[in-house]
TIGU-82886 format. One record per residue (C-alpha): residue in one letter; z, x, y. Coordinates in steps of 0.001 Angstrom, whole numbers, plus 500000, padded with zeros to 6 digits. Each point is the difference from the previous one (the first is absolute). Example, Ala and Ser with C-alpha at 12.3 -4.5 7.8 and 13.67 -1.06 7.14 Angstrom:
<atoms>
@code=A&zz=507800&xx=512300&yy=495500
@code=S&zz=499340&xx=501370&yy=503440
</atoms>
This chain:
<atoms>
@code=X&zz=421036&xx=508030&yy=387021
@code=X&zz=498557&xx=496449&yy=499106
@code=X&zz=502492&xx=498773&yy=503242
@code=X&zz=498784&xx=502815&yy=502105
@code=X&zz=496230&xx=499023&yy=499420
@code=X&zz=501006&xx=496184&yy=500257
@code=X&zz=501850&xx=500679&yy=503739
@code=X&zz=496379&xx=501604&yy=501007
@code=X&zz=497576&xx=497584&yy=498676
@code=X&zz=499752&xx=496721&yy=499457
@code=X&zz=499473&xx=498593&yy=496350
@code=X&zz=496226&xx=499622&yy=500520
@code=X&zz=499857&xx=503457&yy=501456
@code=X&zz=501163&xx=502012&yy=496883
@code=X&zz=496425&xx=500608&yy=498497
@code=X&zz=499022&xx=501516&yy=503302
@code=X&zz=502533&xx=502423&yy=500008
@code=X&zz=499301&xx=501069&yy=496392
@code=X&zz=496754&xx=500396&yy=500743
@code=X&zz=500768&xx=501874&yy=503156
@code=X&zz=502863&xx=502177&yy=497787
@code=X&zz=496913&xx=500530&yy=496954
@code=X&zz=498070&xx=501262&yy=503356
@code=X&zz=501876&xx=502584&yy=501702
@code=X&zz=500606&xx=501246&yy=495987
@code=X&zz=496597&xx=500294&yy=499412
@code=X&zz=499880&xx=502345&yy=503159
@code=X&zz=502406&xx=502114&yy=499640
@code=X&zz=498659&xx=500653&yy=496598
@code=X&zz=497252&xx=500632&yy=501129
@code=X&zz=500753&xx=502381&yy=502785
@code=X&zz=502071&xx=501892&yy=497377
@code=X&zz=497880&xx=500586&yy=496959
@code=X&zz=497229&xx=500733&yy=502901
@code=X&zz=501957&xx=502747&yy=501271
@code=X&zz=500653&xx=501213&yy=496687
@code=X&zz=496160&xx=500043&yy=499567
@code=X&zz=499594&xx=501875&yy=502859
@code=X&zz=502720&xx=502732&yy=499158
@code=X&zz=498462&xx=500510&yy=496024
@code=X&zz=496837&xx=500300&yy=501325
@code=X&zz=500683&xx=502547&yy=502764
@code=X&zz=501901&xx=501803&yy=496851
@code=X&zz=497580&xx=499525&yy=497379
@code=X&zz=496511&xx=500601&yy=501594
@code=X&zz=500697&xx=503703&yy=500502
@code=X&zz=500356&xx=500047&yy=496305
@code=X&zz=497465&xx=497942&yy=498978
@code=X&zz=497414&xx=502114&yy=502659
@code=X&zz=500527&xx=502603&yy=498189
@code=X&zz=499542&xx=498877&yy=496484
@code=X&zz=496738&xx=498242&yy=500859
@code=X&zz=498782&xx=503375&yy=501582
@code=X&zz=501000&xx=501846&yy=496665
@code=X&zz=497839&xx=497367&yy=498001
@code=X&zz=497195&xx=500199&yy=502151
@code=X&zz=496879&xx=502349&yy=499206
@code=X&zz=500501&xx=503341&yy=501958
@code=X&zz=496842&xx=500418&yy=501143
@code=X&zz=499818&xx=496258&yy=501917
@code=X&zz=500620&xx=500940&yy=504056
@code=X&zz=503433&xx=498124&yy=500661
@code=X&zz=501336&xx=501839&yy=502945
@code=X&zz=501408&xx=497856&yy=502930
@code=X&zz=499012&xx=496577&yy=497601
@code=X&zz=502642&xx=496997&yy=499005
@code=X&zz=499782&xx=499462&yy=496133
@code=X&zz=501717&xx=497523&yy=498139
@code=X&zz=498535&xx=500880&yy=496856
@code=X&zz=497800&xx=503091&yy=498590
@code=X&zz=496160&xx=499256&yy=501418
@code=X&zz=498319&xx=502278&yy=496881
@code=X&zz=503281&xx=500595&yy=497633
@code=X&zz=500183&xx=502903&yy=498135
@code=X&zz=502363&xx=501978&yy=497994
@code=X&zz=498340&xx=503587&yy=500776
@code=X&zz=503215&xx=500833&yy=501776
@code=X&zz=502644&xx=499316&yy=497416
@code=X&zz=497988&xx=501913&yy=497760
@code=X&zz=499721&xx=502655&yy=501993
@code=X&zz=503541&xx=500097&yy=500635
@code=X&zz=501355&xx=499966&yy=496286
@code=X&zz=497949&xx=501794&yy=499037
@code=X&zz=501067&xx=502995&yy=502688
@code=X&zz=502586&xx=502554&yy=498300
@code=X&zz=501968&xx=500361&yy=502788
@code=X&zz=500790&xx=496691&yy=500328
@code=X&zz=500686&xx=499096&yy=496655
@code=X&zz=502294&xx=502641&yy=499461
@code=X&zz=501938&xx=498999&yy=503206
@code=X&zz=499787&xx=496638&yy=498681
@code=X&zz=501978&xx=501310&yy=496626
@code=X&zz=502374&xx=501695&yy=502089
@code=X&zz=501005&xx=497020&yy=502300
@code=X&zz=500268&xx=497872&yy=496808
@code=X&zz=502371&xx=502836&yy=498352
@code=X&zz=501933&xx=500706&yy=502940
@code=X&zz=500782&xx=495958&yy=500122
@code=X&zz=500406&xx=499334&yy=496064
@code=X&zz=502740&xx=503374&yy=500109
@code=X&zz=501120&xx=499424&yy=503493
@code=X&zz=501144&xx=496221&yy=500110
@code=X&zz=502345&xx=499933&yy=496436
@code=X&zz=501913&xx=502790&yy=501242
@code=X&zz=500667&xx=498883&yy=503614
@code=X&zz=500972&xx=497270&yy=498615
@code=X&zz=502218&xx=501301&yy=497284
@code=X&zz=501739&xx=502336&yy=503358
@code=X&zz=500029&xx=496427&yy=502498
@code=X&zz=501573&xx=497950&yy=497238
@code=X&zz=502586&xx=502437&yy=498584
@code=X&zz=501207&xx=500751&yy=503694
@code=X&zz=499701&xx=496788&yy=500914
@code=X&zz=502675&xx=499133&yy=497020
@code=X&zz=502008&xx=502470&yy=501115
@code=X&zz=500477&xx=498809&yy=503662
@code=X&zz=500302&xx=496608&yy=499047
@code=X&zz=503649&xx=501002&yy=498907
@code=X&zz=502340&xx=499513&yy=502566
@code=X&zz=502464&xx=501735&yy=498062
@code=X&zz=498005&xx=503101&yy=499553
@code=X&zz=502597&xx=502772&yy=500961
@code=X&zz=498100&xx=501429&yy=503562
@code=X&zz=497878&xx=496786&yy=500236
@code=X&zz=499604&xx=500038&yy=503556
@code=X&zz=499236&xx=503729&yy=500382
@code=X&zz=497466&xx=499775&yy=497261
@code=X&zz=498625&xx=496794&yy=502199
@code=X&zz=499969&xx=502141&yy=503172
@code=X&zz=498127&xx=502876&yy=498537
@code=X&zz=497291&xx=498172&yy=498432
@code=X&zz=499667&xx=497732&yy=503365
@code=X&zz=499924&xx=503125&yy=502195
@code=X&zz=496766&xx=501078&yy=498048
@code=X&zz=498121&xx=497268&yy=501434
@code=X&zz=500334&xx=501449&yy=503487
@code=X&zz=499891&xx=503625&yy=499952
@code=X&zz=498105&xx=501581&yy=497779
@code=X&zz=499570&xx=503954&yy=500452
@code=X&zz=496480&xx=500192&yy=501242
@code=X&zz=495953&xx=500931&yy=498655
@code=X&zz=500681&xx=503555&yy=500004
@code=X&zz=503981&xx=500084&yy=498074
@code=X&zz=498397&xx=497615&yy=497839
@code=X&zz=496985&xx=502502&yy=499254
@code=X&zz=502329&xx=502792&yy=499439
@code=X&zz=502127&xx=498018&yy=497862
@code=X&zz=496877&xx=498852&yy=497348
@code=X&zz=498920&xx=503952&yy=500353
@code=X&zz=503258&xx=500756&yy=499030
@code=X&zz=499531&xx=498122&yy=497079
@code=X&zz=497182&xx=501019&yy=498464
@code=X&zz=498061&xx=496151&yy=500919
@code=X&zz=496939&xx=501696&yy=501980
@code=X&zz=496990&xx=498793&yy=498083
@code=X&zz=502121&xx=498217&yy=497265
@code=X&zz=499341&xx=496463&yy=498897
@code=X&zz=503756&xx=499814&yy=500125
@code=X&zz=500141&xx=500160&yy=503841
@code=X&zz=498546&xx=496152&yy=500371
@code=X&zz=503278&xx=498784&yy=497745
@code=X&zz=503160&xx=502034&yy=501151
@code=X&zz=499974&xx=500578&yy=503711
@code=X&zz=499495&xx=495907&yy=500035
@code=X&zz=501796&xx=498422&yy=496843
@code=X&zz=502850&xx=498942&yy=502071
@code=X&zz=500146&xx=497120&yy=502653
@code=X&zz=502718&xx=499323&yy=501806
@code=X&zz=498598&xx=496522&yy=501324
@code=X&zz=498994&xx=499064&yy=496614
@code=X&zz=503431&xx=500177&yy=498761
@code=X&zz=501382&xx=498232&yy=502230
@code=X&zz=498273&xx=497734&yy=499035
@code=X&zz=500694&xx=500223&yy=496517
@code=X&zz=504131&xx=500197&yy=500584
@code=X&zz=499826&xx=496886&yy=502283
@code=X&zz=498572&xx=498059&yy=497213
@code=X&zz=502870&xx=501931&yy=497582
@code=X&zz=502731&xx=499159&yy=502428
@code=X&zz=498842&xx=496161&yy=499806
@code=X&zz=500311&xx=499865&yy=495999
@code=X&zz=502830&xx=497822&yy=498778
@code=X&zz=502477&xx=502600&yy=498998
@code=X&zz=500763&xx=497855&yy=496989
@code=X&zz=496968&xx=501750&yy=498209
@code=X&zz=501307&xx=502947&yy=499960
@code=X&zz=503792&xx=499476&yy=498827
@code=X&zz=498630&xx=498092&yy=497081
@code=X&zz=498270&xx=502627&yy=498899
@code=X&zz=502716&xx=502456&yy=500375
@code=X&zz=501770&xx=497066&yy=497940
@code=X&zz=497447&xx=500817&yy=497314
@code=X&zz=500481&xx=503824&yy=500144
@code=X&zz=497033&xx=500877&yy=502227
@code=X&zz=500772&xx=502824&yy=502163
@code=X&zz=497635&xx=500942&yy=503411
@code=X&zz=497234&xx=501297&yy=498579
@code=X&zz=499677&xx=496748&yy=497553
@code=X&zz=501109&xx=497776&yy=503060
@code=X&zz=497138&xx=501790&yy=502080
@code=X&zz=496868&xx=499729&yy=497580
@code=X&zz=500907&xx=496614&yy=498361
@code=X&zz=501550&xx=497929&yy=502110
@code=X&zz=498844&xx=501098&yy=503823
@code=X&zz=496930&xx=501380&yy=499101
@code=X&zz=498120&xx=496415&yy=498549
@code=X&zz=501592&xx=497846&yy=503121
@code=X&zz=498956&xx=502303&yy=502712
@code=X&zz=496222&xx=499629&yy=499169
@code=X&zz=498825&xx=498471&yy=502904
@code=X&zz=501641&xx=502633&yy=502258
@code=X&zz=498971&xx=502285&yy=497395
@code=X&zz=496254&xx=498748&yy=500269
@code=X&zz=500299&xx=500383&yy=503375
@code=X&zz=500386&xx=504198&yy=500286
@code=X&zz=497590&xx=500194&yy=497488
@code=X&zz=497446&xx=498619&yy=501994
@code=X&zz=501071&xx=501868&yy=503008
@code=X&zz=499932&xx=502910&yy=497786
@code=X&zz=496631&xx=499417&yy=498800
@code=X&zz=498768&xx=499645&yy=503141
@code=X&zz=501731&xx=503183&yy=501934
@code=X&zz=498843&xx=502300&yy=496672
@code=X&zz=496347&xx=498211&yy=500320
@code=X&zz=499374&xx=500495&yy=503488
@code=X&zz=501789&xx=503208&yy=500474
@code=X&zz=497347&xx=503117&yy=501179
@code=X&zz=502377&xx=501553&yy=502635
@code=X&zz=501749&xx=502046&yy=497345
@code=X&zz=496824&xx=500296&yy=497931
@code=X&zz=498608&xx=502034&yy=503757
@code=X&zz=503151&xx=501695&yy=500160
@code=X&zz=500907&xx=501443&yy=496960
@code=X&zz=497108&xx=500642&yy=497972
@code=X&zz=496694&xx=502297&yy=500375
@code=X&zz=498691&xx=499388&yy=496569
@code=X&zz=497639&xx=497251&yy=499998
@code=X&zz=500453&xx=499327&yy=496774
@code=X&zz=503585&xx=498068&yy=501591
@code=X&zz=498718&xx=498314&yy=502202
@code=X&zz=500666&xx=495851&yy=500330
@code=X&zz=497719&xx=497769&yy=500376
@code=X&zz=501419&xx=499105&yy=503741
@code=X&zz=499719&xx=503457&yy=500703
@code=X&zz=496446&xx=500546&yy=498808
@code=X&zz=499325&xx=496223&yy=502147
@code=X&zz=501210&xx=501705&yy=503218
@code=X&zz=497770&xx=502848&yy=499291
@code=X&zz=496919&xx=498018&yy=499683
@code=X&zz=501148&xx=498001&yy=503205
@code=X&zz=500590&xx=503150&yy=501820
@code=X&zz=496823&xx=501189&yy=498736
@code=X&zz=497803&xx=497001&yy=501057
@code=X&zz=501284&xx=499783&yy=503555
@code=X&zz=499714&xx=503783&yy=501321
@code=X&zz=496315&xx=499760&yy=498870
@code=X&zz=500600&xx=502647&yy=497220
@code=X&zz=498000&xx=500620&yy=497270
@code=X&zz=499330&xx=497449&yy=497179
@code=X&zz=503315&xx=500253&yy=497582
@code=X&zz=498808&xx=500907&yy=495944
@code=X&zz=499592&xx=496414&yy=499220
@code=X&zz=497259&xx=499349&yy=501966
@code=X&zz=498652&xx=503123&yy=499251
@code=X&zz=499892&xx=498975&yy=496105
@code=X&zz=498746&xx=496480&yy=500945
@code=X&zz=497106&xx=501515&yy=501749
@code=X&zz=499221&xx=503324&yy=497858
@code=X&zz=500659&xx=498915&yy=496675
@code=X&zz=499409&xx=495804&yy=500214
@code=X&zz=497804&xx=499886&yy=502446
@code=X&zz=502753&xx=496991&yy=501801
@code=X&zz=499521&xx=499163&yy=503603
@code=X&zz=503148&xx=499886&yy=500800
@code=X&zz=501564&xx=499999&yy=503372
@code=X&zz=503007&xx=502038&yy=501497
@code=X&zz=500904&xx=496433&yy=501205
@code=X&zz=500035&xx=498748&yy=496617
@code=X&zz=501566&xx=502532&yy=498172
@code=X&zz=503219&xx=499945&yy=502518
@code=X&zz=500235&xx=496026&yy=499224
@code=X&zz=499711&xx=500559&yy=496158
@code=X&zz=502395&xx=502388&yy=500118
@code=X&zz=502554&xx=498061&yy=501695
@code=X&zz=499257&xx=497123&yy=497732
@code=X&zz=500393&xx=502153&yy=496951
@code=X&zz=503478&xx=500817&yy=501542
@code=X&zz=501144&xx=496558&yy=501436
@code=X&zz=498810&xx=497698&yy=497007
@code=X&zz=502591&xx=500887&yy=497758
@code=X&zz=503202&xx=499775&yy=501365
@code=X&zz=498534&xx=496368&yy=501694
@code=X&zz=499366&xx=499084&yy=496054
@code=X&zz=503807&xx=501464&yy=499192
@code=X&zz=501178&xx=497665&yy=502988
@code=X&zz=499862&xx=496958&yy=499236
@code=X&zz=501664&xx=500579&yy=496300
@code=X&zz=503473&xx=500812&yy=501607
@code=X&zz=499431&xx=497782&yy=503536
@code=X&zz=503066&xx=497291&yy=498568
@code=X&zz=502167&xx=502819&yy=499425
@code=X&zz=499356&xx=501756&yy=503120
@code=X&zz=500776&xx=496993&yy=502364
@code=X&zz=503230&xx=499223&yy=497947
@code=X&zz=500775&xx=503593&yy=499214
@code=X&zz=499927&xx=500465&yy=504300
@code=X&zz=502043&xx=496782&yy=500853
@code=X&zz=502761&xx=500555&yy=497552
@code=X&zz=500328&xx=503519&yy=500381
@code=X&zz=499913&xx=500052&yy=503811
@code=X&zz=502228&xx=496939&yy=500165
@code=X&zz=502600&xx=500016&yy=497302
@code=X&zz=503515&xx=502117&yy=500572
</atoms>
């Protein structure tokens, strides 16, 4: 390089040209990290709208106004909203179905994940082939329906963990990152006696945690923000999830219905001004907030969990 630079410029030239080279670097940094400005703050103001309108005091006129930060703050609405039954009982029942829901998906994804990864597995292919098949035809709203009747799952708690506690995607994922194991950890512990199950829990189990971390927090999140099955399935309010009670509200707020029970407590019983505007963005705080907290706990796992398991085998 030193005789390439020397061929263009002459001796007494070469501080130009590193000034000229500590230039055009400069500028393409900054047109990058600009550009990454711009696309976090297109993302993140959304967000951020909507948590300054749940901290700001109900009763202050903010339709149609650009806030970057609560003009009277106030914490009427969060009171208001945990202190509202319906919502904290949804709120219980997202948190169940997720602390049930995640273990044993990933106790099915793992296990059939270990499975698959055997190439010797008499009918290894077929198996392969039935599972992949799943992910493109599934039987349908109304089969499906029939099929959780059938089972006794209408208005059970058990209907948010069983129709879902198998993805095929997810273990994929899982047996990519199984298939790209050294297989040298495995024959020396059938060296030491260890048989599957052994093999499985001690030996796969602790090396596959960032692929591992990985379904768990796509777990978490599918459980957390589920509410189609919750509107499906169950009548009883008392089952309700807290995404399905937030699409309620939502639903509520933009036909022009009549003010949900929260509002009515905040108004009858605390005497609150609070807003239909600022209830909706409590709400949706109260349901966001915590699985953006869970997040960034398992982020290094996720990104190496996803580039290993999607490019390994």
């Amino acid at each position: 390089m030193q005789n390439g630079v020397a061929r263009r410029y002459k001796p007494g030239s070469i501080s130009e040209w590193l000034r000229q080279h500590i230039a055009e670097t400069i500028m393409a940094n900054i047109i990058i990290y600009g550009f990454l400005l711009l696309i976090f703050a297109i993302t993140f103001f959304p967000f951020w709208y909507i948590f300054v309108l749940s901290l700001n005091d109900a009763s202050a006129p903010t339709y149609g106004q650009f806030m970057l930060w609560p003009s009277d703050f106030s914490l009427g609405s969060y009171r208001t909203v945990l202190q509202d039954e319906e919502i904290l009982n949804s709120f219980v029942v997202t948190v169940g179905r997720t602390v049930v829901g995640v273990p044993l998906t990933l106790a099915c994804v793992s296990m059939v994940a270990y499975a698959l990864s055997k190439r010797e597995l008499v009918g290894w292919r077929g198996f392969n082939l039935y599972f992949v098949f799943t992910m493109y035809f599934s039987g349908g709203l109304i089969p499906t329906y029939m099929v959780v009747r059938s089972l006794h799952l209408i208005d059970n708690f058990w209907v948010f963990i069983f129709p879902g506690i198998m993805s095929i995607f997810w273990m994929i994922l899982v047996r990519t990152y199984m298939e790209g194991m050294p297989k040298e950890m495995e024959e020396a512990a059938q060296i030491e006696g260890a048989n599957d199950i052994q093999i499985f829990l001690k030996v796969m189990i602790p090396v596959c945690t960032p692929v591992l971390a990985t379904v768990t927090l796509f777990s978490a999140i599918s459980h957390w923000n589920a509410w189609y099955d919750s509107y499906i399935y169950t009548y009883k309010d008392s089952l309700k999830t807290l995404s399905a009670v937030l699409v309620k509200i939502l639903n509520q707020f933009q036909t022009n219905d009549m003010l949900n029970t929260s509002q009515q407590l905040a108004n009858e019983q605390r005497k609150l001004p609070v807003s239909s505007e600022s209830i909706r963005m409590t709400v949706t705080m109260v349901a966001t907030l915590p699985i953006i907290v869970v997040y960034p706990l398992l982020q290094k796992y996720f990104l190496q969990g996803m580039l290993i398991g999607a490019v390994k085998g």
